[in-house]
N, C-alpha and C positions, 0 to 999 in steps of 0.2 A: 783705509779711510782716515782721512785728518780729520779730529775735532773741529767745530764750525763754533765754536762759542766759548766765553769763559764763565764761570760759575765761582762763586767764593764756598760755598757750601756743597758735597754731593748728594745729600738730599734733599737737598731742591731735585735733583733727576729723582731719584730713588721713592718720592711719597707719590710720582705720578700714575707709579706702576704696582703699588700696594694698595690701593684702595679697599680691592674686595679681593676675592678668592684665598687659596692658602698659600703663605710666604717662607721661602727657605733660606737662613739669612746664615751664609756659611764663614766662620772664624769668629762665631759670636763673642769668643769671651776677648778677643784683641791682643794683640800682642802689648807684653808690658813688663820691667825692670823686674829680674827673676828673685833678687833678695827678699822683693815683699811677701806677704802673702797673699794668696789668690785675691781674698776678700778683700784685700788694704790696697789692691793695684784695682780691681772694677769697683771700687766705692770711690778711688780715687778721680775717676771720670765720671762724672757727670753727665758727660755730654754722650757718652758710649753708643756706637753706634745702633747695639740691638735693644738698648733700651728707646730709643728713638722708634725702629721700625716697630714694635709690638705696642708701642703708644699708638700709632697711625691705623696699626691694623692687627689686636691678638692671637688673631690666627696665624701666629706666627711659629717655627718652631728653628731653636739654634743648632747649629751644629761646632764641634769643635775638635781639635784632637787633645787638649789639656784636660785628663777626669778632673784635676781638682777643681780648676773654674769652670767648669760644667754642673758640678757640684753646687758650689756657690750660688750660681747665676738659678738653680732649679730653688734653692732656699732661699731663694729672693722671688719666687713666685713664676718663673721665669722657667717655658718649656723648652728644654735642652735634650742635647744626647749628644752621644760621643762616637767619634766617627772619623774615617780616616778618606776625606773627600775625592783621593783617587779609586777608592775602590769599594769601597760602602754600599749596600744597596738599601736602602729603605724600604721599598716595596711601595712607594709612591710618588704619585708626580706634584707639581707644586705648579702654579698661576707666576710665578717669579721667585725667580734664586738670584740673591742678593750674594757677590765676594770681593768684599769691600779687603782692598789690601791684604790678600790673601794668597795672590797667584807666582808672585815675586819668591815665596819660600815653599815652595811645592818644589819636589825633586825633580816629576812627569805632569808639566801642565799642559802635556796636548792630553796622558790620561786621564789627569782631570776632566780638562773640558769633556771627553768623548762621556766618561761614568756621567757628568751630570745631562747627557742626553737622553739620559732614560728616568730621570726624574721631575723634567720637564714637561709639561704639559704641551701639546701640539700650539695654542696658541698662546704659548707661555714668554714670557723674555728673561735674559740673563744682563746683569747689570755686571761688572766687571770693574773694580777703579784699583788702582796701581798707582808708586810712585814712579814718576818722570827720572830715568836716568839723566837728560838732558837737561836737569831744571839749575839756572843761573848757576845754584852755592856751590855746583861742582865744579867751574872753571875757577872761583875762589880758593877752593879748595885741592886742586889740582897746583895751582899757581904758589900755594904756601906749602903744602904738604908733600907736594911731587906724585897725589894718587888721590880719585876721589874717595867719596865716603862711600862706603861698604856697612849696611845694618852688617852685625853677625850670625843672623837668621837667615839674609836672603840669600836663594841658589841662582838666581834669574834676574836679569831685568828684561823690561815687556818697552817697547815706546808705540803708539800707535800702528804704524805699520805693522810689525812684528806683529801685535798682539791682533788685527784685523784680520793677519793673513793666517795666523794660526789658526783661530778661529774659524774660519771660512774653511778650512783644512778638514776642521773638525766638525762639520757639518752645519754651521747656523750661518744665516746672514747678517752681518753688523750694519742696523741701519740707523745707529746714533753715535756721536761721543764727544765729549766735551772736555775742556782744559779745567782743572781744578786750582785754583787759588785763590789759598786764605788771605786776608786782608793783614796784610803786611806794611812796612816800611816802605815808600816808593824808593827810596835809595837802597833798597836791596834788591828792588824788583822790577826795575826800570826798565831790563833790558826785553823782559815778557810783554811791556806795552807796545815795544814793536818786533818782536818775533814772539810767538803767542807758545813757539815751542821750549821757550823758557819754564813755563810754568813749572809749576811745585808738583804737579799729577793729573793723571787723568780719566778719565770712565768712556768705556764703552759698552756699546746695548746691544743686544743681539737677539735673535731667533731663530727657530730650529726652519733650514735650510728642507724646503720641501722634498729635495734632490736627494735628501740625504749624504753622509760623507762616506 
């Protein structure tokens, strides 16, 4: 499935599908510059994503695989646990599982996806947002450097397709997704205004495939 829309913000998608029920919002504490410490890198965001969804809806709970900012995030009032989201069982299902930039540094994300089908509720949905291999700064960056950019985190990259059919592999149906881009420079981003496959990232929505995988 190709996204059908662009978005400057991904929650905008993401508050439409938290309203009520329980929320399971996986890589809560975010990836961030390892010299700080836990506390001086999630105080350092503001904007952090799972401080965002447990605003919208407290029935929230994080999961992550870093104890110490798990640590952190629960002495901030913040329900947490620590959890290795390929293979972790909780012992329950959630209304929506949030994995905002998360799926890029997973070793096995078809076994991810498959584990978080049994934590999913029957009428539940899976948000999914990833960065864009294909997003503009890499032919810039390909064009100076002779190689794109590489986090030193990530094992994968995901682009729409890829990530729809994996998905569908793994038993849900993807029946949303949207192009992600922050409000930027148009002279940096020009080329996204006519191929949309430029953008910065993107989300896909899903739900569990009656068929099963």
């Amino acid at each position: 499935m190709t996204p059908t829309r662009t978005i400057a913000d991904r929650f905008e998608v993401i508050q439409q599908y938290i309203r009520n029920g329980e929320v399971l919002d996986l890589g809560c504490v975010d990836s961030r510059p390892a010299r700080d410490s836990a506390q001086q890198r999630i105080e350092r965001k503001p904007n952090l994503l799972h401080r965002r969804i447990v605003e919208a809806n407290p029935n929230t709970l994080g999961v992550d695989i870093d104890p110490e900012g798990v640590e952190v995030l629960k002495s901030m009032g913040f329900k947490a646990a620590v959890g290795n989201v390929e293979t972790m069982d909780l012992g329950r299902q959630f209304d929506a599982i949030i994995a905002g930039e998360l799926i890029e540094h997973l070793e096995n994300p078809g076994l991810f996806l498959r584990n978080m089908r049994r934590h999913l509720k029957p009428a539940g949905v899976i948000m999914i947002s990833t960065p864009n291999p294909f997003y503009q700064g890499q032919t810039w960056k390909i064009w100076r450097y002779g190689r794109p950019m590489v986090h030193e985190d990530h094992t994968n990259w995901q682009d729409p397709t890829t990530l729809s059919h994996l998905m569908e592999r793994c038993g849900y149906e993807v029946f949303d997704g949207v192009w992600v881009q922050p409000a930027r420079s148009a002279i940096k981003t020009w080329k996204r205004m006519f191929r949309p496959y430029f953008a910065h990232g993107f989300m896909m929505v899903g739900r569990l495939n009656a068929a099963g995988a």
